[in-house]
Every structure is written in C-alpha cells, then in structure tokens.
N, CA and C atoms of all chains as a GROMACS GRO file, in nm:
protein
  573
    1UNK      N    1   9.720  13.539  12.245
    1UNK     CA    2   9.577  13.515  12.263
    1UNK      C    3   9.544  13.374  12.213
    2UNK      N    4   9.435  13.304  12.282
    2UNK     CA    5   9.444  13.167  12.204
    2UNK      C    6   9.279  13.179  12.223
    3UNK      N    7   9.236  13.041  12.194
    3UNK     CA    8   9.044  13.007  12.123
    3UNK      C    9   9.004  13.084  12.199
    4UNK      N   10   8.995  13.055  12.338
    4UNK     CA   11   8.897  13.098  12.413
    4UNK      C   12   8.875  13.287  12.486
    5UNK      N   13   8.973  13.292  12.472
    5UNK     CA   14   9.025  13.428  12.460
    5UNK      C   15   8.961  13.527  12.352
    6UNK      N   16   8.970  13.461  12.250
    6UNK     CA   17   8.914  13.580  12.130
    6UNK      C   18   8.772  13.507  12.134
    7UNK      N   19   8.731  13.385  12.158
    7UNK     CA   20   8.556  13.407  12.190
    7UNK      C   21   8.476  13.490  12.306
    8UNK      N   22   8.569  13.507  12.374
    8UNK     CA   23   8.508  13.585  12.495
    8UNK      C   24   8.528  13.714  12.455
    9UNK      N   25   8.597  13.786  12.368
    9UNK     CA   26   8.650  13.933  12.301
    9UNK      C   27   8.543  13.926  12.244
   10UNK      N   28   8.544  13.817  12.157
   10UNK     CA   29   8.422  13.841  12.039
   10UNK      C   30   8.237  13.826  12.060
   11UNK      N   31   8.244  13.782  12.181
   11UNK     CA   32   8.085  13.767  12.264
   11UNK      C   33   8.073  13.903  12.268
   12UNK      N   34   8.192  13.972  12.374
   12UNK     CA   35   8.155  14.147  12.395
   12UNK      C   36   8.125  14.174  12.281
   13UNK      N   37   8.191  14.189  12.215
   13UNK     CA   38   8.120  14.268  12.065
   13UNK      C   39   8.034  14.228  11.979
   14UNK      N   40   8.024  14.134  12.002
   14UNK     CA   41   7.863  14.123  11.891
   14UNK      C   42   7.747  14.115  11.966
   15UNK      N   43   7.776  14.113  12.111
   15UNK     CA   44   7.673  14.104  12.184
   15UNK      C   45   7.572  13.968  12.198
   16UNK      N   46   7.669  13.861  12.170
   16UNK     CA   47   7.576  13.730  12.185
   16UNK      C   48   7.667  13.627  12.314
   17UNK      N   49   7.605  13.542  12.373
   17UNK     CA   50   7.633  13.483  12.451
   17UNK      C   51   7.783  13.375  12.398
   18UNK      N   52   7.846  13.354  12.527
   18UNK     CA   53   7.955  13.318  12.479
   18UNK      C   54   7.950  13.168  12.442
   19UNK      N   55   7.860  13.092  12.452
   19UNK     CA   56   7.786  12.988  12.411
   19UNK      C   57   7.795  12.962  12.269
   20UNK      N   58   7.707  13.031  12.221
   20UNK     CA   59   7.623  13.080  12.098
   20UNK      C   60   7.787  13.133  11.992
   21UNK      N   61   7.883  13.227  12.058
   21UNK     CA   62   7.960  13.296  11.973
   21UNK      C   63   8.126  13.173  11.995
   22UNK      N   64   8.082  13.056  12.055
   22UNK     CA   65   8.166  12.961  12.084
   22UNK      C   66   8.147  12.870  11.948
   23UNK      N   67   8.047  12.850  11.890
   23UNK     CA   68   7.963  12.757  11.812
   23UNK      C   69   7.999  12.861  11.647
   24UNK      N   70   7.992  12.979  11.654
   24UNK     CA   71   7.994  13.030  11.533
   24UNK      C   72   8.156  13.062  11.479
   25UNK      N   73   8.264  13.048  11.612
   25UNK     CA   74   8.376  13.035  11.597
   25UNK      C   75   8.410  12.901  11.539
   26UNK      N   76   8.357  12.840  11.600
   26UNK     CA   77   8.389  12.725  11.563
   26UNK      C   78   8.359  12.671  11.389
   27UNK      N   79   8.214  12.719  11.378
   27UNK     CA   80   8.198  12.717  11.246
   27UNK      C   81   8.277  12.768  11.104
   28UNK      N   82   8.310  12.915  11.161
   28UNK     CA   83   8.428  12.965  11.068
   28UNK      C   84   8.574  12.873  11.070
   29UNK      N   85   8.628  12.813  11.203
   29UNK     CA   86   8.754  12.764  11.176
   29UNK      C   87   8.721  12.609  11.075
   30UNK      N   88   8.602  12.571  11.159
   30UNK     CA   89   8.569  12.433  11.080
   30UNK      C   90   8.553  12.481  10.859
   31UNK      N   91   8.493  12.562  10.880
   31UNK     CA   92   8.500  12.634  10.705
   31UNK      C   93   8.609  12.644  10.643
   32UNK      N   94   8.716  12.721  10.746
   32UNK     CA   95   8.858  12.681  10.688
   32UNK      C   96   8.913  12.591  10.671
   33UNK      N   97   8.924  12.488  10.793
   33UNK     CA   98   8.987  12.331  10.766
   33UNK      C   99   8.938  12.322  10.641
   34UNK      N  100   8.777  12.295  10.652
   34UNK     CA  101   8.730  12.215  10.509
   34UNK      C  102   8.817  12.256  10.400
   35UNK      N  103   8.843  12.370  10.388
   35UNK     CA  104   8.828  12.438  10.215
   35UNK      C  105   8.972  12.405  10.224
   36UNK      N  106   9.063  12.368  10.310
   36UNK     CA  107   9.189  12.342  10.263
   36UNK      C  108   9.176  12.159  10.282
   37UNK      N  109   9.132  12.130  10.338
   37UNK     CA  110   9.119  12.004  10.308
   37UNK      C  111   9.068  11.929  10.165
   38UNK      N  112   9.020  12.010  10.166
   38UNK     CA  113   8.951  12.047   9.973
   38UNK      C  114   9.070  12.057   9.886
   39UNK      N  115   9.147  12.119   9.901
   39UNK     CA  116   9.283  12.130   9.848
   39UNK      C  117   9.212  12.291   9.771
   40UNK      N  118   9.138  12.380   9.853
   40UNK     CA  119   9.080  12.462   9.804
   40UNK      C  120   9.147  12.606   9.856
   41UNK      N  121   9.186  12.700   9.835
   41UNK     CA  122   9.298  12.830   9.924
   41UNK      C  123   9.130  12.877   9.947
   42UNK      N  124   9.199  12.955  10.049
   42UNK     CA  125   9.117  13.078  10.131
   42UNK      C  126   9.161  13.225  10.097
   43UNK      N  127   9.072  13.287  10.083
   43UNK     CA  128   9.161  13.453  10.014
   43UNK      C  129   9.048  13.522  10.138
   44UNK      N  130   9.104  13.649  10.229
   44UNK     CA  131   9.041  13.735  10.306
   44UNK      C  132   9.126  13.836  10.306
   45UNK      N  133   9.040  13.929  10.218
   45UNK     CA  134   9.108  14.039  10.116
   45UNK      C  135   9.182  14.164  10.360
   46UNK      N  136   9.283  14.195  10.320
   46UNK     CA  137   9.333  14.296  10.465
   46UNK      C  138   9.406  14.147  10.526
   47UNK      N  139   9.386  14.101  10.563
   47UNK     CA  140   9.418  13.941  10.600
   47UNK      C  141   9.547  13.873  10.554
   48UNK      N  142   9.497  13.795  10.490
   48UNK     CA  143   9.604  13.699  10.421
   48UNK      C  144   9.507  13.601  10.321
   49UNK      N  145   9.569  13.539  10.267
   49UNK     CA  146   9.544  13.388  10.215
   49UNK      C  147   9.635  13.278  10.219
   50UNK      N  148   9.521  13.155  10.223
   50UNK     CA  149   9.586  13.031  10.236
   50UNK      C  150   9.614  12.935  10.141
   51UNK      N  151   9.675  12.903  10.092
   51UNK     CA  152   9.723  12.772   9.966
   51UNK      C  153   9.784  12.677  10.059
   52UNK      N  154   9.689  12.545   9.976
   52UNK     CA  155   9.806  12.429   9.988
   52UNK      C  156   9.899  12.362   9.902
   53UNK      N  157   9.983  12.362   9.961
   53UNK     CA  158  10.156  12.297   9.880
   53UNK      C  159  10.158  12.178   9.898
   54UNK      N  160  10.198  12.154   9.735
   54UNK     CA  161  10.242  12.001   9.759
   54UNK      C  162  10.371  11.967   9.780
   55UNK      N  163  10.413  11.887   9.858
   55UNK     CA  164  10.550  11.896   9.836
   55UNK      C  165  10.610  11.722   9.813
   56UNK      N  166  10.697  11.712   9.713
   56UNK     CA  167  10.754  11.582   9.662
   56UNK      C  168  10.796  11.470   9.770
   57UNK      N  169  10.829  11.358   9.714
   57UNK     CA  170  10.925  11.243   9.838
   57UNK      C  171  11.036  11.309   9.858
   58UNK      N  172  11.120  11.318   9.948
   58UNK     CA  173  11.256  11.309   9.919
   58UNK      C  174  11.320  11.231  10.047
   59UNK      N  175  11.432  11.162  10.044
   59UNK     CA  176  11.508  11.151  10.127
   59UNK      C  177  11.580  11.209  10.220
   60UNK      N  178  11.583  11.262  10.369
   60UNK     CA  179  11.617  11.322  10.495
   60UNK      C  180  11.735  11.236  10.562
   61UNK      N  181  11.743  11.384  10.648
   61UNK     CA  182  11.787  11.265  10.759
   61UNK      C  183  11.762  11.290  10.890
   62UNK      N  184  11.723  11.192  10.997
   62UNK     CA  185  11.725  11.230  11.125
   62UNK      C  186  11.832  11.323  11.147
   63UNK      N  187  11.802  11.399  11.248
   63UNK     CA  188  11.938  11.538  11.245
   63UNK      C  189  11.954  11.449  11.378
   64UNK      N  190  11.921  11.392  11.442
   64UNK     CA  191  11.989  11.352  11.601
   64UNK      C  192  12.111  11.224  11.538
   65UNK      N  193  12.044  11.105  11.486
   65UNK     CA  194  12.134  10.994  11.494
   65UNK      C  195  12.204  11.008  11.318
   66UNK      N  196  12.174  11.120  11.235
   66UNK     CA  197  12.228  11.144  11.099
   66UNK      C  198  12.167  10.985  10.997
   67UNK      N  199  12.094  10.948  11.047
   67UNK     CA  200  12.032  10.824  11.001
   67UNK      C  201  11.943  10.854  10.848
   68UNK      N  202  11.970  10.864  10.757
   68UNK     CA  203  11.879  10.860  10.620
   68UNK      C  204  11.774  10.799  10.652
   69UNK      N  205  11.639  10.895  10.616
   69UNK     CA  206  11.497  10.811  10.632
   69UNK      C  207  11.436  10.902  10.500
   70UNK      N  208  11.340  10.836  10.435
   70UNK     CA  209  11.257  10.821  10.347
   70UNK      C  210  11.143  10.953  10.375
   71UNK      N  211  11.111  11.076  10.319
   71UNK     CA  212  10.992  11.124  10.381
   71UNK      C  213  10.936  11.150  10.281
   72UNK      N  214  10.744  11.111  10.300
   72UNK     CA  215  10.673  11.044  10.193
   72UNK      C  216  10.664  11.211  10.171
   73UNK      N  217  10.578  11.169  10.013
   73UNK     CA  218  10.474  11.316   9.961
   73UNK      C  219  10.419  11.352  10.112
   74UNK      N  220  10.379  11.490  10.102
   74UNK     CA  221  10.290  11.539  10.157
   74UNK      C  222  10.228  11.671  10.105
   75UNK      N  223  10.144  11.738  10.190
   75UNK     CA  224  10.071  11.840  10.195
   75UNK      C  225  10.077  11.918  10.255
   76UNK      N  226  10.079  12.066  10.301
   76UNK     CA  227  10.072  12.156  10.368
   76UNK      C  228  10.024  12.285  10.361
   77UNK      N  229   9.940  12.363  10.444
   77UNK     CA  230   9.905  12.482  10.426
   77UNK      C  231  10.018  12.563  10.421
   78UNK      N  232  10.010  12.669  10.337
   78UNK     CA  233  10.066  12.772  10.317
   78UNK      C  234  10.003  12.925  10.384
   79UNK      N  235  10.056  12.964  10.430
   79UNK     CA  236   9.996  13.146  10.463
   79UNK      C  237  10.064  13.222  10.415
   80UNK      N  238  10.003  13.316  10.378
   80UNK     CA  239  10.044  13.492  10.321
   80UNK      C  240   9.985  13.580  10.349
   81UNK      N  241  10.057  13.628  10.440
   81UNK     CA  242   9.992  13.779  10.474
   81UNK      C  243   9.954  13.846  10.415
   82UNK      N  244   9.821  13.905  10.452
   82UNK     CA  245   9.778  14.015  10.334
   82UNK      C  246   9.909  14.117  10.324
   83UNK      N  247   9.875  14.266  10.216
   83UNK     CA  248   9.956  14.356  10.241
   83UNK      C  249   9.929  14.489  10.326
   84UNK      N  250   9.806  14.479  10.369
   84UNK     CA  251   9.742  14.545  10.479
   84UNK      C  252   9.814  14.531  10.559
   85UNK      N  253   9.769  14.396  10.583
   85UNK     CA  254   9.840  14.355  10.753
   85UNK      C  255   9.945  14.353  10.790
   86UNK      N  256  10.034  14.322  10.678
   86UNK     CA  257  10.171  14.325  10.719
   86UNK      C  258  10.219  14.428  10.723
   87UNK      N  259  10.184  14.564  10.650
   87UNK     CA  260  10.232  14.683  10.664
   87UNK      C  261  10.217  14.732  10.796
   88UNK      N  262  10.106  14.688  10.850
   88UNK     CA  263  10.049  14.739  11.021
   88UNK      C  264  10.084  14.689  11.061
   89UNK      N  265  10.130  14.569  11.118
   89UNK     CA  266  10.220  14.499  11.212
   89UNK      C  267  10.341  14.513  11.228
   90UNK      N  268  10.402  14.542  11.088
   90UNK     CA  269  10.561  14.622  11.059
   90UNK      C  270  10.539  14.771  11.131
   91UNK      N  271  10.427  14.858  11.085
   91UNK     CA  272  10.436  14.953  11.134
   91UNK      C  273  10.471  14.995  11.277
   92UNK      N  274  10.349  14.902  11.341
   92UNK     CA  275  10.333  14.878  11.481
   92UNK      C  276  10.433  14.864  11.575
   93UNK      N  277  10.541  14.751  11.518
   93UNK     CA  278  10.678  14.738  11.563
   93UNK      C  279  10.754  14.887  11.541
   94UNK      N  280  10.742  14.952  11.462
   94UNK     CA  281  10.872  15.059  11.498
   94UNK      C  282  10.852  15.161  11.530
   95UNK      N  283  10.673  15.200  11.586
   95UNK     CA  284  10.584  15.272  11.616
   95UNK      C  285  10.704  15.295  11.799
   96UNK      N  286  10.710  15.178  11.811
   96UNK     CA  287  10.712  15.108  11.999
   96UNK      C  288  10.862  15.179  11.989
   97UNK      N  289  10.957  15.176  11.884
   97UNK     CA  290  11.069  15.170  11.947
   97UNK      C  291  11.140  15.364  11.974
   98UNK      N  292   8.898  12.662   9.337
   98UNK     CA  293   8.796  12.726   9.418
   98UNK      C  294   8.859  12.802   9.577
   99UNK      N  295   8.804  12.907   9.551
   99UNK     CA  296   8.859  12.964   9.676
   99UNK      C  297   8.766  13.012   9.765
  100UNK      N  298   8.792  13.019   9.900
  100UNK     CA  299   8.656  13.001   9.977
  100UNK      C  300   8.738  13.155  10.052
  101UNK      N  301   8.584  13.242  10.060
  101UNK     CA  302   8.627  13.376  10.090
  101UNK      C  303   8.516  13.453  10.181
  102UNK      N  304   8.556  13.543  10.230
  102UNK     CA  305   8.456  13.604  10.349
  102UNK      C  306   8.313  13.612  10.320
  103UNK      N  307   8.310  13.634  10.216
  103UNK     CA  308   8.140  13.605  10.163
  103UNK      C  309   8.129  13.480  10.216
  104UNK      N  310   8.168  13.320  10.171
  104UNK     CA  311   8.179  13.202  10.163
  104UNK      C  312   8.143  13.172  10.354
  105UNK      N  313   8.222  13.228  10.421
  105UNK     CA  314   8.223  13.229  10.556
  105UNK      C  315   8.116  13.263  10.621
  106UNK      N  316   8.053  13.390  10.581
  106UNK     CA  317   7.929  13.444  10.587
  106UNK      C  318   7.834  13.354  10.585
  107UNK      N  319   7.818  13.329  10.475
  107UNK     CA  320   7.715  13.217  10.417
  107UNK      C  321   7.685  13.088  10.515
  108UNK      N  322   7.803  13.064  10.546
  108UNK     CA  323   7.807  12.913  10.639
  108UNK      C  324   7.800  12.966  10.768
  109UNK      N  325   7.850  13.068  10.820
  109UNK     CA  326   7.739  13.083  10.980
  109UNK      C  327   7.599  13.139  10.941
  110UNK      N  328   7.559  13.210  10.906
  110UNK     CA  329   7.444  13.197  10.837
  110UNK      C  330   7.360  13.091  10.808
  111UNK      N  331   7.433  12.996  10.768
  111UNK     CA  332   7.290  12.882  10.753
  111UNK      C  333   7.308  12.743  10.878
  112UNK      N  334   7.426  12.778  10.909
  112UNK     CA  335   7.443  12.675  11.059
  112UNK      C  336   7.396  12.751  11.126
  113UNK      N  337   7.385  12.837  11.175
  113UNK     CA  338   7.356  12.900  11.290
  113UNK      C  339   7.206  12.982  11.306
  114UNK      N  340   7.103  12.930  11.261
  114UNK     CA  341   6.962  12.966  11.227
  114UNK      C  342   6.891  13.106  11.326
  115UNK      N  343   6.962  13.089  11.426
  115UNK     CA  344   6.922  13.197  11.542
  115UNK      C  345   6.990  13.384  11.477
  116UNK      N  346   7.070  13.335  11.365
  116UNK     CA  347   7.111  13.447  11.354
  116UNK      C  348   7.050  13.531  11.226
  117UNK      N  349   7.055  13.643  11.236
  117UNK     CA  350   7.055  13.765  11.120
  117UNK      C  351   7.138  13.736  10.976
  118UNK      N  352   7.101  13.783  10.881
  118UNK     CA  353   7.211  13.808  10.807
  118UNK      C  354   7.302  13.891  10.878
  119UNK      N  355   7.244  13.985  10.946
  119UNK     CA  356   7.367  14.132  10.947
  119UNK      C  357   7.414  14.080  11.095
  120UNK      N  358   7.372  14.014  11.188
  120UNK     CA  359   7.439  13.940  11.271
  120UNK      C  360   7.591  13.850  11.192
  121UNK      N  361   7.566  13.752  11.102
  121UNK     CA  362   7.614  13.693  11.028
  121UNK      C  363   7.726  13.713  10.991
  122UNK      N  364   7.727  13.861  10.956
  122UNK     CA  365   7.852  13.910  10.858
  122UNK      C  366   7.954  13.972  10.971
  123UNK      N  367   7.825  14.053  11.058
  123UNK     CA  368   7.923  14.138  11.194
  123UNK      C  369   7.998  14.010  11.214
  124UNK      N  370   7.984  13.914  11.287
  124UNK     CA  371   8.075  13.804  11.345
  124UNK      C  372   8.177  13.746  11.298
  125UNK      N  373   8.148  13.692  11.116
  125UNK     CA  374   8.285  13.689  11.070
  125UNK      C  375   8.384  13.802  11.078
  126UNK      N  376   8.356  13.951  11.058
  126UNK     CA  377   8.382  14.091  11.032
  126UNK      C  378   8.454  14.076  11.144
  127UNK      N  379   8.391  14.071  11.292
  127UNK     CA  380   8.466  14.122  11.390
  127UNK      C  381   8.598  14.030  11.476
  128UNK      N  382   8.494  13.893  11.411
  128UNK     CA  383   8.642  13.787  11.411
  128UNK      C  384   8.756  13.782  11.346
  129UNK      N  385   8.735  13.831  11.258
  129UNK     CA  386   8.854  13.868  11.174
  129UNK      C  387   8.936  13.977  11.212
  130UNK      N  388   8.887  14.082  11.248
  130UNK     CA  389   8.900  14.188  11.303
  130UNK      C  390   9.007  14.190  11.439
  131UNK      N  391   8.936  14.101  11.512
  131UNK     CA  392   9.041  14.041  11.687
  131UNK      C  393   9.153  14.004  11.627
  132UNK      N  394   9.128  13.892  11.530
  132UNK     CA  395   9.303  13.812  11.484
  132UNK      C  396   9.379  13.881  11.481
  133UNK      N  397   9.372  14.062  11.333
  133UNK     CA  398   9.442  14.109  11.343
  133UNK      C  399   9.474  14.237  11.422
  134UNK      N  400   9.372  14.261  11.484
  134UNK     CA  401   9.437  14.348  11.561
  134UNK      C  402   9.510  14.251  11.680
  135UNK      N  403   9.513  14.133  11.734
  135UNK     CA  404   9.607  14.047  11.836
  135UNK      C  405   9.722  14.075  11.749
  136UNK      N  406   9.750  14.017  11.609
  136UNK     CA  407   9.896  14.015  11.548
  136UNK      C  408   9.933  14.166  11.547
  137UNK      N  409   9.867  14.276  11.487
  137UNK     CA  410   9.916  14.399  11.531
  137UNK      C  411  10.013  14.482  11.642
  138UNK      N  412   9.923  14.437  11.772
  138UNK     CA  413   9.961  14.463  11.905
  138UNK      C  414  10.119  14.369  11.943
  139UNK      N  415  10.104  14.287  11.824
  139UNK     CA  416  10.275  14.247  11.834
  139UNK      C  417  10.230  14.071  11.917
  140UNK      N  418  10.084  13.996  11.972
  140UNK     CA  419  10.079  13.923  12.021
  140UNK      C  420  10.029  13.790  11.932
  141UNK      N  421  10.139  13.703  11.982
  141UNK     CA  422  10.058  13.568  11.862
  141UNK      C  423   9.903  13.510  11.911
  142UNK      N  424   9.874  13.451  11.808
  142UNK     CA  425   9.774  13.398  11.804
  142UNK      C  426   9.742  13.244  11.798
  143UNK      N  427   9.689  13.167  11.925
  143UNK     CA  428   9.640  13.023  11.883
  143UNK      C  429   9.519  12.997  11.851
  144UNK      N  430   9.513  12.908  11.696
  144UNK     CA  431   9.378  12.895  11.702
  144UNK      C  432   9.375  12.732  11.706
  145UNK      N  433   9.349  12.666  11.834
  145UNK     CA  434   9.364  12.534  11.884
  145UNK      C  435   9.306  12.427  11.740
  146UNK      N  436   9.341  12.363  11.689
  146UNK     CA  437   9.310  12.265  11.610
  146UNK      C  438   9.333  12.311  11.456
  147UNK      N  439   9.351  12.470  11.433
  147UNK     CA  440   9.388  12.481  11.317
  147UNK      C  441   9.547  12.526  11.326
  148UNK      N  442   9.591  12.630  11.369
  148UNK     CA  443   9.739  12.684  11.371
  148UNK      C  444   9.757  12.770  11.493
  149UNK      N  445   9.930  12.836  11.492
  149UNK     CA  446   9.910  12.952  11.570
  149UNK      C  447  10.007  13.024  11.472
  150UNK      N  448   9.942  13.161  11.465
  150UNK     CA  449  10.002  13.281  11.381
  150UNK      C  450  10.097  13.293  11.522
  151UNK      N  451  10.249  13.353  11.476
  151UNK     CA  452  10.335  13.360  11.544
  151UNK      C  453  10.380  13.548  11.453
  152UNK      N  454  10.412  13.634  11.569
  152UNK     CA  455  10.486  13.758  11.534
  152UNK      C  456  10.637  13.724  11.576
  153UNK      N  457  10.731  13.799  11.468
  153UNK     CA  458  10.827  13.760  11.499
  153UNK      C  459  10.882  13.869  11.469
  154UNK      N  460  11.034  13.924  11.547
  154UNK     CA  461  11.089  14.022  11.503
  154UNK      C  462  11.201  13.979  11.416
  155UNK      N  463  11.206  14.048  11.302
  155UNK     CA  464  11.380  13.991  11.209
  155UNK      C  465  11.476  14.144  11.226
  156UNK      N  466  11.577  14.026  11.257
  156UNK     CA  467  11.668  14.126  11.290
  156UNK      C  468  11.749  14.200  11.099
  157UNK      N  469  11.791  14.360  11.100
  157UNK     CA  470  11.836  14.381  10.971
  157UNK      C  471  11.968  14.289  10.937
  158UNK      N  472  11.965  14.284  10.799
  158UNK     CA  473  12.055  14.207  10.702
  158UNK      C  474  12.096  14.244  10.607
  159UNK      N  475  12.222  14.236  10.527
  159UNK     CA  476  12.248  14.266  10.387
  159UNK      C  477  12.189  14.151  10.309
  160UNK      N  478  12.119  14.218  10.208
  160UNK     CA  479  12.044  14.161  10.088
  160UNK      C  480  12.115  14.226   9.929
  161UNK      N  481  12.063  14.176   9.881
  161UNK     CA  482  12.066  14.208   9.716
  161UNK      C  483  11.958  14.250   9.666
  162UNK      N  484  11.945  14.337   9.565
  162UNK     CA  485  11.864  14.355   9.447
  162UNK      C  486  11.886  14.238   9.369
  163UNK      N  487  11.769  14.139   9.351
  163UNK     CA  488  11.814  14.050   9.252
  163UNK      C  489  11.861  14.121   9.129
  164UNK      N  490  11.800  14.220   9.108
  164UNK     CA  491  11.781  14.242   8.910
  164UNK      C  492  11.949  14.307   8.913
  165UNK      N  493  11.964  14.400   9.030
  165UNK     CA  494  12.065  14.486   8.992
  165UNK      C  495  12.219  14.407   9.071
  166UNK      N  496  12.176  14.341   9.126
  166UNK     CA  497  12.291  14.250   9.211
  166UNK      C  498  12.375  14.361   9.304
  167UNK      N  499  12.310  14.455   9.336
  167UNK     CA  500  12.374  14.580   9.412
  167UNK      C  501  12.310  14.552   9.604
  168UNK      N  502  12.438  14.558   9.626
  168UNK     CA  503  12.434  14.483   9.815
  168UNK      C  504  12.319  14.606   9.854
  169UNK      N  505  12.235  14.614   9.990
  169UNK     CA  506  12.164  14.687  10.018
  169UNK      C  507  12.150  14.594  10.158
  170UNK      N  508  12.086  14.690  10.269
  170UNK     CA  509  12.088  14.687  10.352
  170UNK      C  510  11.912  14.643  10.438
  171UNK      N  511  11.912  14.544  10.440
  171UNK     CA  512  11.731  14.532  10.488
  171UNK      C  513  11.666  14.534  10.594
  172UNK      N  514  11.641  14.635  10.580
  172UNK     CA  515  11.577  14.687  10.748
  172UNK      C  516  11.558  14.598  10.869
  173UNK      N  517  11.568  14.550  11.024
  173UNK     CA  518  11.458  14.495  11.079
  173UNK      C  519  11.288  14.496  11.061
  174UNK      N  520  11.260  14.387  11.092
  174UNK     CA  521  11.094  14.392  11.037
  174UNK      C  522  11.028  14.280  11.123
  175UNK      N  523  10.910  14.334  11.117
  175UNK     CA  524  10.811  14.244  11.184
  175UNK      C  525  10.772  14.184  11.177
  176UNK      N  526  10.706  14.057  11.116
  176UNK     CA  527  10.648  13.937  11.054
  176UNK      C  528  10.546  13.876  11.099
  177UNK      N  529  10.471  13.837  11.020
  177UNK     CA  530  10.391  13.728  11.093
  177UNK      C  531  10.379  13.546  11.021
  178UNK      N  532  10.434  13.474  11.034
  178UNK     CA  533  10.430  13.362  11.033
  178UNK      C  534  10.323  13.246  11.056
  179UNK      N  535  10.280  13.161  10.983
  179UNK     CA  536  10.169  13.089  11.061
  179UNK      C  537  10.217  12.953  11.016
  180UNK      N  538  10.169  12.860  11.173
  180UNK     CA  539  10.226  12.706  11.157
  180UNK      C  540  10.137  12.622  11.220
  181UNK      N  541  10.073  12.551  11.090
  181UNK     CA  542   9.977  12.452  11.085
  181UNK      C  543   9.948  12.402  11.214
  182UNK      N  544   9.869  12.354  11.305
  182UNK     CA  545   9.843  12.268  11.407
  182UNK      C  546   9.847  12.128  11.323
  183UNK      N  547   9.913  12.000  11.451
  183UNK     CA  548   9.918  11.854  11.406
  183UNK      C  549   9.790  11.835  11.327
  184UNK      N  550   9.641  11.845  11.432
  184UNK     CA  551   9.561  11.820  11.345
  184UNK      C  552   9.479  11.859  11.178
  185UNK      N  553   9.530  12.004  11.178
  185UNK     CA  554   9.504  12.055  11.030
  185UNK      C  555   9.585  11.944  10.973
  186UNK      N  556   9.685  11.983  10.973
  186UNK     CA  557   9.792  11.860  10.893
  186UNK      C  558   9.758  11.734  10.856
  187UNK      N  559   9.730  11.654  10.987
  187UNK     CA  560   9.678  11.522  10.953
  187UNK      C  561   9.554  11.521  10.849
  188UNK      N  562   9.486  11.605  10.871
  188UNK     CA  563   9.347  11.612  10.815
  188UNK      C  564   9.328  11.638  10.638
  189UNK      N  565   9.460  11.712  10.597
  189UNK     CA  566   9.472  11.757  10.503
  189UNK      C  567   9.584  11.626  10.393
  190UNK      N  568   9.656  11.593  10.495
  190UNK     CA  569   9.726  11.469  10.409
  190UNK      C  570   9.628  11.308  10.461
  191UNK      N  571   9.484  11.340  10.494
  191UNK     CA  572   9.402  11.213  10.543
  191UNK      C  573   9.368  11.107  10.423
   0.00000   0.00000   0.00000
C-alpha cells in the first residue's frame, strides 16, 4: 500500500473528503519528520517507536572497486515494533500456512 | 522529548480548524489503524517522503541462549522492518 492508497482507505472511514483527509495525512507524517528531526523519538503505544541513532565516522569501502572511502558521522532513524504488532503480524504469517 | 499520539492529536487539531476534537483523534486512531492492519495482512507499506515499512519472512535458524549457551532452534518469523526514505534522512542529518 503506499500514500495515496491509505488516504483514500482513510477518507472512507472517517468520512471526510479525500482532499481534506490528504492534508491531515500529511500533517501527521510532517509531525513525525519534525520530532525526529528534533532528534526527538516517537512512542505509539500497539505500534512501534522511533529513535534516532547516532552513528560514529568510520572508514568503508566501496564494495564495487574495494576502494577505502571516509564515511562522515551521521544520523538515522531507528524503528521498533511495538509488541502488539509484531505478535500479529507473526501470528498472521502462520495463521496462512 | 517524545512526541506521542496525544502529541499527533493535538497538531491535526490545531492545523486543521475545520475539524472536531473527536474528528481529530478518530483520524490519527484510524490512520494508525490502516498501517497496521496493511503490515498485518502481510503487505508493505510506503509512506512517500518518510519510509517504507517492509514485511519480511525469516527463514528458521539455530540460535543460542545467550545466558545458557545451549543451541536451540528459532522458529521462522515474520517481521517488519522499516527503511528511512532519502528525504527523512537528508532532513535529519540537515
């Protein structure tokens, strides 16, 4: 499923135009960027939460030409599945087989 | 500081002036709600400019008990994974 897909799911059900429920999607993902741009985690208790990692310099290497390159600090979101969810999605899978 | 479904609430709520409180909360509620029931049903999820949650199946493996160092056998399992979009990324090391 991708954006536009779950705004049009989510118009049916709340019963607002897909306009209107395009704009309030948007608002929640924009809330998330922020708060990790913040260097701030997200907790949504059934869900998951989000942390960001820092992670050090270290030295790499291109895996094509084996060439040593330099890769700076950076940053990255982290996810964790709630334990809700992951129990139901595990479930789900061996539900099928 | 951690920003949480209340927090979410709050901010369509005051961007979005046309709405209810109880409008407000349904929408985060039921948005939240689609994500996981999509990862449930076993289907990933893109959310264009932030990530896409990816389901993945793992195949079983021998593992360890760390504490007891006794071999054991670890089921297949289902997962869900999530991987940043370019632009979260950029935005976050900006």
């Amino acid at each position: 499923m991708n954006k536009s897909e779950l705004i049009e799911a989510l118009a049916e059900k709340i019963d607002l135009p897909v306009r209107e429920t395009a704009a309030i999607t948007k608002t929640i993902i924009d809330s998330m960027s922020n708060a990790l741009v913040e260097g701030d985690s997200i907790e949504i208790r059934g869900f998951g939460s989000f942390t960001v990692k820092q992670y050090g310099a270290y030295t790499g290497r291109n895996p094509k030409s084996g060439e040593k390159i330099s890769v700076a600090p950076k940053k990255l979101p982290f996810f964790k599945v709630g334990k809700d969810l992951r129990e139901r999605v595990d479930a789900e899978a061996k539900k099928k087989k | 500081m951690t920003l949480t479904k209340a927090n979410l609430v709050q901010e369509v709520y005051q961007q979005h002036p046309g709405l209810t409180k109880a409008q407000a909360t349904d929408s985060v509620e039921t948005f939240i709600t689609l994500v996981k029931d999509s990862l449930i049903s076993g289907e990933d999820l893109l959310l264009s400019g932030f990530g896409k949650f990816n389901v993945k199946d793992k195949r079983p493996r021998r593992g360890r008990n760390p504490q007891t160092g006794d071999e054991l056998i670890l089921d297949a399992r289902r997962v869900i994974t999530f991987k940043p979009s370019g632009i979260l990324r950029n935005k976050i090391n900006g």
